[in-house]
Steps between C-alpha positions, in 0.01 A plus 500: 500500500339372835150568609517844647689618254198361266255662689669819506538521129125392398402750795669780228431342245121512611564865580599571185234278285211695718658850377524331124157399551365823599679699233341245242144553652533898487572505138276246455242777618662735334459330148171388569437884566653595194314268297189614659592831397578430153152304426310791660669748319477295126138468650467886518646607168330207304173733617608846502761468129488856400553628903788227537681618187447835605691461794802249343557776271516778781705255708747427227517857397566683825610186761244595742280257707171534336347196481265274719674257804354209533113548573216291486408379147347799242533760800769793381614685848386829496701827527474656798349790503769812531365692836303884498764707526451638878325861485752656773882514580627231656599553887699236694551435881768376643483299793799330761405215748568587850787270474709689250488151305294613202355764316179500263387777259158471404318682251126723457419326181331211621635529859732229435882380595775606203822417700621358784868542573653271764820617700628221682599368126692638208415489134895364409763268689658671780435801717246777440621831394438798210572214238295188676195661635238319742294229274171634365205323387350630181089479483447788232458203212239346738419730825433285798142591657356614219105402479328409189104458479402771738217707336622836451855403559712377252874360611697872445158692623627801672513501846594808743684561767219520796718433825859428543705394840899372554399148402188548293302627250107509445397550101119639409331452127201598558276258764771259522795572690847243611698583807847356426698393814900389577540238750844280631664310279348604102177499558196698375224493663157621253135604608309591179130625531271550258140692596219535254712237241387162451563220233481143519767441219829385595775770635858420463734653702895506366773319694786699258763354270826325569785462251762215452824665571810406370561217756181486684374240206116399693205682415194331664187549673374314780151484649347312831163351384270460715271334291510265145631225351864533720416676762868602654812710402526504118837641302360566190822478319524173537034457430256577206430711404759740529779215540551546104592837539674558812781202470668575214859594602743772414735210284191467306178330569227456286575559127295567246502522095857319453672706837305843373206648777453820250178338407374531896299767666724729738262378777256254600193508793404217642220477793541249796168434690472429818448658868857486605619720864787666378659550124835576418716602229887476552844461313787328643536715849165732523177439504184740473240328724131581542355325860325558783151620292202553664297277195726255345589521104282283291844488272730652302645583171861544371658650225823361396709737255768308325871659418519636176876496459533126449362268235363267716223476750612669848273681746659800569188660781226426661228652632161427701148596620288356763133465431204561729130405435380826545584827603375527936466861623821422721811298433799473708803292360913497572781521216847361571743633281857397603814215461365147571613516840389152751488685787285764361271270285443268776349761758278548194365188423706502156791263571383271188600772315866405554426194270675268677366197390477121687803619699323813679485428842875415483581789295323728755734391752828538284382836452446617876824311577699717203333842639598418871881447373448832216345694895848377666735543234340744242658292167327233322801341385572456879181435590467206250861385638351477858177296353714266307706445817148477723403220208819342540480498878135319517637212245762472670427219704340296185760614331779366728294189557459433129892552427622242792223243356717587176804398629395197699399425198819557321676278738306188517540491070746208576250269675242635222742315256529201648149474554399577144834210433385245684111537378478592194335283368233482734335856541234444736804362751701819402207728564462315837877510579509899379226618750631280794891692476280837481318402808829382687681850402233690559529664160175633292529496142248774426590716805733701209197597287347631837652858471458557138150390495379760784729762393309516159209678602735742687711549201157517268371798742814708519474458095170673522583749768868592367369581148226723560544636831463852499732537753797384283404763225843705453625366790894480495727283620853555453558457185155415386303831405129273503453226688174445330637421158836362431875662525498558109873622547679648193146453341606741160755225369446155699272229349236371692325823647882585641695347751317314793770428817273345752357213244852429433619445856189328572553230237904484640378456862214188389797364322758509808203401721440199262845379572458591862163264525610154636380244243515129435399513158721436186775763500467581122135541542561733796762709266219536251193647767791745585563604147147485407279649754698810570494581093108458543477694774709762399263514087170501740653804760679689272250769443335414833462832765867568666303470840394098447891432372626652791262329726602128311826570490566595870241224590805258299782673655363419860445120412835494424585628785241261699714205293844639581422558851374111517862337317677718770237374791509123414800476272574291239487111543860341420484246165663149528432307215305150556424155371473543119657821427174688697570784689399490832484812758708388832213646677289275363475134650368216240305282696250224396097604490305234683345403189860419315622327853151243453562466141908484487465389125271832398175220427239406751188213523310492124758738363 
């Protein structure tokens, strides 16, 4: 194997110890979570005996979640109270943006936001009709807007009708009223006021509840901080201290008594502190944002609710409330409710929300680029064809560069030989000897690992962007239903999740471009990187989004291509073979370095 094909296999292999390395830290959190867990909890029923075989023996009895998640030590998490039951009917109002985009129902007890349906998406794969209606967003577990800590007004207080126009809606309880307004793009725009009311204890204001959906596996919410010990951006799925309960994933996460999470409590609160400018609560594609306040929250809390239907620890929804200091005579604030969009979180000062990590400025840009094709050609499987063909064209000239270096390379293996003959056994004279014949044929080593290594953080951001785009979400592509999750063909009888295409012809096309790649290495040890990395490749893809196999795959198919057109171009150079049985290109002169001409015998002075 010669250097760059070194370099290019601890490059992956460096890829693929940082992923190792990161999987082994987030269980390592995970376990030292767990373990947390399990000493508070031993902690709690070593105090409370009688209480904690109370609720084994109700857990054991009837499988319901009854007993404490992990709290602080001798503190039992109390049951919320069940709310007054409202004293009159319930009325709702319905409400459609002026774009035809959305449509909100909100309700008189508590003046607060039940369901938000959004058309420009269906609820299943493939096109909206009487049996795939427009996806709604269901708040009735946890109604966004409700307020908590009002005097006089508890969170389902009734509320009346006062005033109601096209695109709003103003509710009345007694001195306190909220005008309700639609604006562009799924926003709600609030103005509570409050006259002859006043309390200096917190007021929490709900931001609704999001669900994990079948596919859409993230449940998170995000905050900007203005103010404490990380001022910034936080994700606190991946932070304490709701990290713990907010990672766990659908294949398992967090287990508890031997694999069994009947001993849990259905739910679990946990308050963040901290003035932040916006909070938001979101799954995999929406997001229910609070912004734009006219006094910033002081903090939040969440309530995760896990998902009953499995042994094991999984958070199932989650829901959230922004906290104020106090409760002003006026407060104006803005609710997004709608898909994770870039171009519609970015106008709003949300674009973090996106989560896209070290790679966001670069992902921002893949995104535009992929909505510009999806505006021109309205298919993201085409659109992602014309980016992957954009990518190739702006490598192209490192790309061609690095694959004539290759060959030049290739050809001048011959003189390699007989310099690595003639001193071998004096490597400081061979090192010497090596870098002069580079210099005289104008060939770079490294100039091979030039491509790979700035295509990475490309490849890295269309990972991000390809997976959770909302964009992709039921998008079709020929044969492909989703291009957000993979093929899953024949899924009812086929191991492996059903049959994946695109991973397949991926790992065919690395294979043929392996044999493609001019090398000068050892020709067995070539044979095995072609063998081997495609079968990696192809384990690590398989169950990869449809959209970043097509992307890889065409992004192959046109290096092979680039390689092709290149053979044709310069052709092949014509073998003889040469003094000792080498082959030697004819293209391909063998003349003497300066340094062998003044040292004919391969030794010099002192040597």
């Amino acid at each position: 194997m010669n250097k760059t094909d070194k370099l290019i296999a601890v490059a992956l292999g460096l890829l693929l110890a940082g992923y190792v390395w990161y999987s082994f830290k987030q269980s390592k959190k995970e376990a030292e979570a767990q373990a947390q867990y399990q000493r508070d909890l031993a902690a709690w029923e070593k105090a409370h005996p009688e209480e904690a075989a109370r609720e084994k023996a109700a857990a054991q009895a009837q499988q319901q979640p009854t007993a404490p998640v992990r709290q602080p030590v001798a503190e039992k998490p109390a049951t919320p109270a069940k709310p007054a039951k409202p004293h009159a009917s319930e009325k709702l109002v319905v409400l459609t943006n002026a774009q035809k985009k959305a449509s909100f129902v909100f309700s008189t007890h508590g003046a607060t936001l039940k369901q938000a349906t959004l058309f420009e998406f269906a609820t299943l794969a493939g096109e909206q009709g009487s049996d795939n209606p427009p996806l709604t967003l269901d708040f009735a577990q946890a109604p966004a807007l409700a307020l908590s800590g009002v005097p006089g007004l508890d969170a389902d207080a009734d509320w009346m009708v006062k005033e109601r126009t096209e695109n709003s809606v103003t509710f009345a309880a007694g001195t306190a009223t909220r005008t309700i307004t639609l604006k562009d793009d799924y926003q709600i725009s609030v103005k509570d006021s409050f006259k002859d009311v006043a309390s200096t204890s917190p007021v929490q204001l709900s931001l609704g509840v999001m669900s994990r959906g079948t596919k859409d596996g993230l449940l998170s919410i995000d905050s900007m901080l203005l103010e404490g010990e990380k001022p910034g951006v936080r994700h606190w799925d991946e932070e304490e201290p709701l990290q713990s309960y907010l990672s766990s994933g659908v294949g398992g996460g967090c287990s508890c008594s031997g694999g069994k999470a009947a001993i849990l409590s259905q739910t679990a609160t946990k308050s963040v502190p901290g003035t932040s400018k916006w909070v938001a609560v979101k799954n995999g594609y929406f997001v229910s944002a609070l912004f734009n306040c006219s006094e910033n929250p002081s903090g939040f809390s969440a309530t995760v609710a896990r998902d009953t239907s499995v042994n094991t620890y999984v958070p199932q929804t989650v829901s959230a409330a922004a906290e104020f200091k106090s409760l002003g005579a006026e407060r104006e604030y803005t609710l997004y409710v709608g898909p994770k969009r870039q171009s519609l979180l970015w106008n709003l000062g949300l674009q973090d929300v996106m989560e896209f990590g070290m790679w966001r400025w670069l992902c921002y840009g893949l995104v535009w680029v992929l909505n510009l094709f999806y505006a021109l050609i309205p298919n993201y499987g085409v659109a992602i064809i014309l980016l992957t063909i954009l990518v190739r064209l702006v490598f192209w000239p490192l790309t061609h560069k690095s694959t004539i270096g290759m060959r030049k390379m290739q050809e001048i293996q011959p003189l390699m030989k007989e310099i690595q003959k003639k001193y071998k056994g004096n490597p400081q004279r061979l090192q010497q000897e090596t870098w002069q014949l580079y210099r005289e044929h104008k060939v770079n080593p490294l100039s091979s690992c030039l491509p790979m290594i700035v295509q990475i953080p490309v490849f890295f951001a269309l990972f991000v962007v390809l997976r959770g785009a909302v964009e992709l979400r039921y998008a079709p592509f020929l044969w492909i239903k989703d291009l957000s999750q993979p093929e899953a063909l024949c899924a009812s009888w086929f191991p492996f999740g059903g049959l994946n295409i695109l991973p397949i012809l991926m790992a065919v096309t690395m294979a043929l471009q392996s044999a493609l790649t001019p090398s000068a290495g050892d020709k067995s040890q070539q044979r095995m990187m072609m063998v081997f990395m495609p079968i990696m490749m192809l384990v690590m893809f398989y169950n990869f989004a449809s959209a970043l196999s097509l992307y890889w795959t065409l992004s192959q198919v046109l290096s092979i291509a680039q390689m092709w057109w290149i053979r044709k171009k310069y052709g092949t150079p014509a073998k003889a073979s040469g003094k000792d049985g080498v082959v030697v290109p004819d293209a391909v002169e063998m003349p003497q370095t300066r340094q062998m001409r003044r040292h004919p015998s391969g030794g010099h002075n002192g040597e």
